[in-house]
VOMI-518207 format. One record per residue (C-alpha): residue in three letters; x, y, z. Coordinates in steps of 0.1 Angstrom, whole numbers, padded with zeros to 4 digits, always signed. Example, Ala and Ser with C-alpha at 12.3 -4.5 7.8 and 13.67 -1.06 7.14 Angstrom:
<nodes>
Ala+0123-0045+0078;Ser+0137-0011+0071;
</nodes>
This chain:
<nodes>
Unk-0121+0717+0164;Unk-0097+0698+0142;Unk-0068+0713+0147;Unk-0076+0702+0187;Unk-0087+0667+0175;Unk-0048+0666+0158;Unk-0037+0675+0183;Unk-0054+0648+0206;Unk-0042+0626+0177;Unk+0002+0632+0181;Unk-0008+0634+0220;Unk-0022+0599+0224;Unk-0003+0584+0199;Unk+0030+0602+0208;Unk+0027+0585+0244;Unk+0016+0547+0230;Unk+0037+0546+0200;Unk+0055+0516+0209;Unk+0025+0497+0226;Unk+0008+0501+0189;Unk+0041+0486+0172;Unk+0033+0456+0197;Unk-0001+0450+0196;Unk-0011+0420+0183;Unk-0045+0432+0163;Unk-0023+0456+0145;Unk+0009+0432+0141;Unk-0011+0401+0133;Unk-0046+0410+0120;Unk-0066+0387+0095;Unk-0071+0424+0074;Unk-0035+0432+0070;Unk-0031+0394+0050;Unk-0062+0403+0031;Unk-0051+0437+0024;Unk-0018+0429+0005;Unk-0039+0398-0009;Unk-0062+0421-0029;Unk-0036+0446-0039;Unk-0023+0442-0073;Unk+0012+0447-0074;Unk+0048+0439-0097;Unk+0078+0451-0076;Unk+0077+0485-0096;Unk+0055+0507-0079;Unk+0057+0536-0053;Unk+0033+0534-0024;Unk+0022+0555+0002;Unk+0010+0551+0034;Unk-0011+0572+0053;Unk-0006+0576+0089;Unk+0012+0540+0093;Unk+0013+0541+0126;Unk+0033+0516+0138;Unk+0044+0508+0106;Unk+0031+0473+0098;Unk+0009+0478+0063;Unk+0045+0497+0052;Unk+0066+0466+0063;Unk+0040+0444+0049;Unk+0042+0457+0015;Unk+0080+0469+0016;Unk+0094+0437-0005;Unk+0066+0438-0025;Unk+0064+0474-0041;Unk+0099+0497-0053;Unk+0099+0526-0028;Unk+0075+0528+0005;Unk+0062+0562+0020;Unk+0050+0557+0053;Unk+0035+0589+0072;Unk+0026+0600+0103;Unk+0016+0630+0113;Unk+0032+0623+0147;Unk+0065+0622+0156;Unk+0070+0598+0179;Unk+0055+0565+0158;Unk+0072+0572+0125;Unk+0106+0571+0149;Unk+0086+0540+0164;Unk+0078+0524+0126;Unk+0113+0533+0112;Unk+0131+0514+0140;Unk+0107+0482+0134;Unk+0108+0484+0099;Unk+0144+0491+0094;Unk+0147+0465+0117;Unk+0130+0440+0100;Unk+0162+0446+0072;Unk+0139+0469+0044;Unk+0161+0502+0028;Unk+0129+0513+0005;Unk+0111+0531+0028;Unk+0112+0572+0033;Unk+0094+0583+0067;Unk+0080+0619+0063;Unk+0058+0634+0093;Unk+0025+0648+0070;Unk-0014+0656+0079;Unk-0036+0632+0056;Unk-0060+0656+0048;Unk-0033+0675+0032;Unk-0007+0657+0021;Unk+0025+0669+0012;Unk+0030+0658-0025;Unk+0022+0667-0060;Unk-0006+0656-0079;Unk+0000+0618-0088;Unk+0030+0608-0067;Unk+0016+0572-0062;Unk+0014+0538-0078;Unk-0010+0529-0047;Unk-0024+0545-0020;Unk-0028+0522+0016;Unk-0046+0534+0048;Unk-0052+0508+0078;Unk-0067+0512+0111;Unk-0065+0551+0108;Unk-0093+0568+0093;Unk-0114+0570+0125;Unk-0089+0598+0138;Unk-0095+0619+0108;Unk-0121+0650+0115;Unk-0124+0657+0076;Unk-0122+0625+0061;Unk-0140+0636+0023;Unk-0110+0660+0027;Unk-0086+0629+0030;Unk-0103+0610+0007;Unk-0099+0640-0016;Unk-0061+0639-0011;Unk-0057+0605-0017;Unk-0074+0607-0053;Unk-0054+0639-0061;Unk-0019+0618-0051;Unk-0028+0585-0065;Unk-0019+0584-0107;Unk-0047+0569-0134;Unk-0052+0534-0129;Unk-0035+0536-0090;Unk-0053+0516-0063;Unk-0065+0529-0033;Unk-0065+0503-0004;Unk-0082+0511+0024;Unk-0087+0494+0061;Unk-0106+0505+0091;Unk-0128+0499+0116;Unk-0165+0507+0108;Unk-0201+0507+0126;Unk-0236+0489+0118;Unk-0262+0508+0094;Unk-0282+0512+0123;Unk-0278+0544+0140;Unk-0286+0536+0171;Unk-0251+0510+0171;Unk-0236+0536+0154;Unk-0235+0558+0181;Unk-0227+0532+0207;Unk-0197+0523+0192;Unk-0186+0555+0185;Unk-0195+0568+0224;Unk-0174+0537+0236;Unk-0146+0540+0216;Unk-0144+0579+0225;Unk-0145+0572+0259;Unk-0116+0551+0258;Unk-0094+0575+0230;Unk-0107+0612+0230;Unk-0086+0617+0198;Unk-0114+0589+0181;Unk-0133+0614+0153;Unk-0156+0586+0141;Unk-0163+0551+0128;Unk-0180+0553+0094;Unk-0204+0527+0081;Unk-0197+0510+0052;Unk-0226+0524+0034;Unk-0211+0561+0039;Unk-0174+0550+0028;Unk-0188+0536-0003;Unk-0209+0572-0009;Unk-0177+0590-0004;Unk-0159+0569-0022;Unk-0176+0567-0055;Unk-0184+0605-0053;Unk-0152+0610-0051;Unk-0145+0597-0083;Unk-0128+0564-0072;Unk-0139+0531-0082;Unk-0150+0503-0059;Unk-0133+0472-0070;Unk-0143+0449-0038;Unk-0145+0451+0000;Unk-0145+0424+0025;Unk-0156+0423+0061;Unk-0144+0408+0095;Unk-0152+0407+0130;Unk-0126+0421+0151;Unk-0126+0407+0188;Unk-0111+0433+0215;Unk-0098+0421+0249;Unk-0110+0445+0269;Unk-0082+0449+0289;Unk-0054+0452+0265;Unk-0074+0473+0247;Unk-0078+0499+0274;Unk-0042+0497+0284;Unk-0031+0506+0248;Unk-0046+0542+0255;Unk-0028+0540+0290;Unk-0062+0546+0304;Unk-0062+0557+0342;Unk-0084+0535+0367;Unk-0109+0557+0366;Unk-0114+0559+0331;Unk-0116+0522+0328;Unk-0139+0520+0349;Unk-0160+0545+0336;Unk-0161+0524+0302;Unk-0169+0489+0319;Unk-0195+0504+0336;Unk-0205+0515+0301;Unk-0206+0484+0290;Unk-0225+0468+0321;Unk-0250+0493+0319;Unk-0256+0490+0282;Unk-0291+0474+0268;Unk-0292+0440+0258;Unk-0293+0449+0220;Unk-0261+0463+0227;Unk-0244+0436+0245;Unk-0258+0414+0221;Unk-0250+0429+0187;Unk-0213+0439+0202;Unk-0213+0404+0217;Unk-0198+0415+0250;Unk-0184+0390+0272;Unk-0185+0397+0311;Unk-0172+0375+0339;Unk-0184+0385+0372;Unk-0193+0423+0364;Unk-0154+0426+0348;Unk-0157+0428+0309;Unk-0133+0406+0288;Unk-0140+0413+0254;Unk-0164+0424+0228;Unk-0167+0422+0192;Unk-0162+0450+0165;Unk-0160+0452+0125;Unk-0139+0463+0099;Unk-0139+0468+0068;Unk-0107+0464+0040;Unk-0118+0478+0007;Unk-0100+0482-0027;Unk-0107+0513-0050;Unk-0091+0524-0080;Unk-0087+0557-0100;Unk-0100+0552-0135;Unk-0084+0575-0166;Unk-0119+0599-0171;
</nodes>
């Protein structure tokens, strides 16, 4: 089952690298400012990121930090991240293709550990979590981004039926009580997390995945045919039976790895 949900992972992404180097909630997104905000950094440190993606958390934190690690495990968007970020005019950052629940370093590698807008796609996330403790050296910081779903389990599985529908390579949304239990069982040490809404444009949001008619439709009706408690808590806007947006979460938290 996970080696089939990777799989889905380097196929989706492989075909919409460049639409998630463009996209605007990845590019430009309240959570990426607040996520070098919290970090603590003096130009000396190394930094990984895990599966970057399109590459803007490693481009965000490129001048800040000595050397950047950004990895993928697919192809197709570190070759997508490595042209934006070398075109933004950064030389400190190494591009290796790796699987974040095993990560291809030795034990800590890393001044601070980043992860934004990924997690979701993991199918053994306690083993990432894992991985990310075993890389990051005493005192290193953990910073951590991702989309995440209400306590209630009911919303939970909404969210998480929806955003399957549209990405079949979607594992699942946590909530934020759960990432904290990992978390701290893990060892690591919540510093501080911080919350935000997140509003998708429906249609932009479909297209990312380079959904077919058929599929898009298949979600709006979804959507349509969801109870109010769902429309409301999601906050779903719809114009004339055609959905324009709805509102998510995220959460961006900071963790650290203490010397015991």
């Amino acid at each position: 089952m996970e080696n089939e949900n990777k799989g889905n992972v380097q196929h989706q992404f492989g075909k919409s690298a460049a639409s998630y180097v463009n996209s605007p909630i990845h590019k430009e997104g309240r959570d990426l400012k607040k996520l070098v905000e919290i970090a603590d950094t003096v130009g000396t440190e190394e930094l990984l990121d895990i599966a970057t993606g399109g590459g803007h958390t490693a481009n965000a934190f490129a001048s800040l930090v000595k050397q950047v690690t950004a990895l993928d495990l697919t192809k197709e968007m570190l070759e997508a991240a490595e042209q934006f970020i070398t075109g933004n005019g950064h030389q400190n950052v190494k591009f290796v293709s790796g699987d974040a629940e095993s990560l291809p370093f030795p034990n800590q590698s890393f001044d601070l550990v980043t992860c934004r807008i990924a997690a979701h796609h993991f199918p053994h996330v306690q083993a990432f979590i894992s991985e990310v403790a075993r890389v990051l050296r005493t005192n290193g910081q953990f910073l951590l981004d991702d989309n995440v779903v209400p306590e209630s389990d009911v919303l939970d599985q909404f969210y998480n039926q929806l955003e399957k529908m549209r990405d079949y390579s979607h594992f699942r949304a946590w909530k934020k009580s759960e990432w904290i239990r990992m978390l701290e069982t893990s060892g690591l040490v919540i510093q501080e997390w911080h919350r935000f809404e997140k509003t998708f444009q429906f249609a932009p949001w479909c297209d990312r995945m380079n959904l077919s008619p058929t599929d898009k439709d298949a979600l709006t009706q979804f959507l349509l045919n969801s109870s109010h408690e769902m429309k409301q808590k999601f906050e779903v806007v719809i114009e004339n039976d055609i959905i324009q947006s709805f509102k998510g979460e995220a959460f961006v938290l900071k963790a650290t790895k203490p010397s015991n």
